[in-house]
N, C-alpha and C positions, 0 to 999 in steps of 0.2 A: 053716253051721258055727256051733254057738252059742260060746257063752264058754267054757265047762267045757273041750268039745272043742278050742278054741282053745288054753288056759291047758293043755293034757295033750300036744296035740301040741307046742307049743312046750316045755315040760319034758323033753319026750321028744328034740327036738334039741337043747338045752342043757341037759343035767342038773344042772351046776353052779352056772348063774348063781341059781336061787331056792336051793339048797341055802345058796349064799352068802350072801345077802339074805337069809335066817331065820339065820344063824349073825352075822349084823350086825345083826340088830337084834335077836338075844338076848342079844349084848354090848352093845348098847348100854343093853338094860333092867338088867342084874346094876349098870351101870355109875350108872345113876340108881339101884337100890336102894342103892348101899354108898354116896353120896354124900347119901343121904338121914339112912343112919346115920352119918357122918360118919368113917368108914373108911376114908380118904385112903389108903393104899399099896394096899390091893383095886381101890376105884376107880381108879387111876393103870392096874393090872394092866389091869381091864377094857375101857378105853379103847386101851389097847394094841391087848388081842384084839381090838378094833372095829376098828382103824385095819386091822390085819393081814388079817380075815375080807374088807372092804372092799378091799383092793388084791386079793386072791383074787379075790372077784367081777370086780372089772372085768377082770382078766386073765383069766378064764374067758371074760367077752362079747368081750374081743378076739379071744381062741383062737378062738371059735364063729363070730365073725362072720367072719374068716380060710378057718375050714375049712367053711362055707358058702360064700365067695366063690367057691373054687376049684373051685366044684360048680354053680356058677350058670350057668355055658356050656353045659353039659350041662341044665339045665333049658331052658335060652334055645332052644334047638334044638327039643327037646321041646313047647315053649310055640310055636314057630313052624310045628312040622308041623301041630299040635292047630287052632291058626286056618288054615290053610292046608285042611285035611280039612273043619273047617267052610266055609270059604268056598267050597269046593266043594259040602259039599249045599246051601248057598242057592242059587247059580246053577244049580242043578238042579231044586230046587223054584220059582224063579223060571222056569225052561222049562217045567215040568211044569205048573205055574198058568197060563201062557199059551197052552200047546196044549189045555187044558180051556176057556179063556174061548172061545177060537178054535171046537173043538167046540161050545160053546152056542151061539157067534152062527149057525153051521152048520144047527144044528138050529131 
């Protein structure tokens, strides 16, 4: 899985938390430009909208991490058939290697 795919499929399980994180740190830029111009009541505003975007996001990653969690037993099972079906074809390909070694010394 490279990064793209990485960075897409997680977007795709939490849609909100980058939606959040660019809404916080494009308050947080307006909030550096009108501090720049020395716009004190904008900047006060903007910083606001930071502090706000910012509890959004984190309550996004709780919500996500939450409604993930309740789905993780259901993977957890899933994740134990998966090694389980594997560890069966090894032990079959470790019979199958041995009855061919067996066959050569045979032969």
């Amino acid at each position: 899985e490279s990064y793209q795919e990485k960075a897409w499929r997680k977007f795709k399980e939490q849609p909100l938390v980058p939606i959040g994180t660019l809404l916080t740190c494009g308050a947080l830029i307006m909030a550096t430009v009108k501090m720049k111009r020395g716009d004190s009541q904008s900047l006060n505003n903007w910083l606001r909208v930071r502090v706000i975007a910012q509890g959004a996001t984190i309550a996004a990653v709780c919500a996500g991490t939450y409604a993930l969690g309740s789905t993780a037993g259901d993977e957890t099972k899933q994740t134990r058939q998966l090694d389980e079906i594997q560890a069966h074809r090894e032990a079959r390909a470790g019979r199958d290697r041995k009855e061919f070694e067996d066959r050569l010394k045979a032969a």
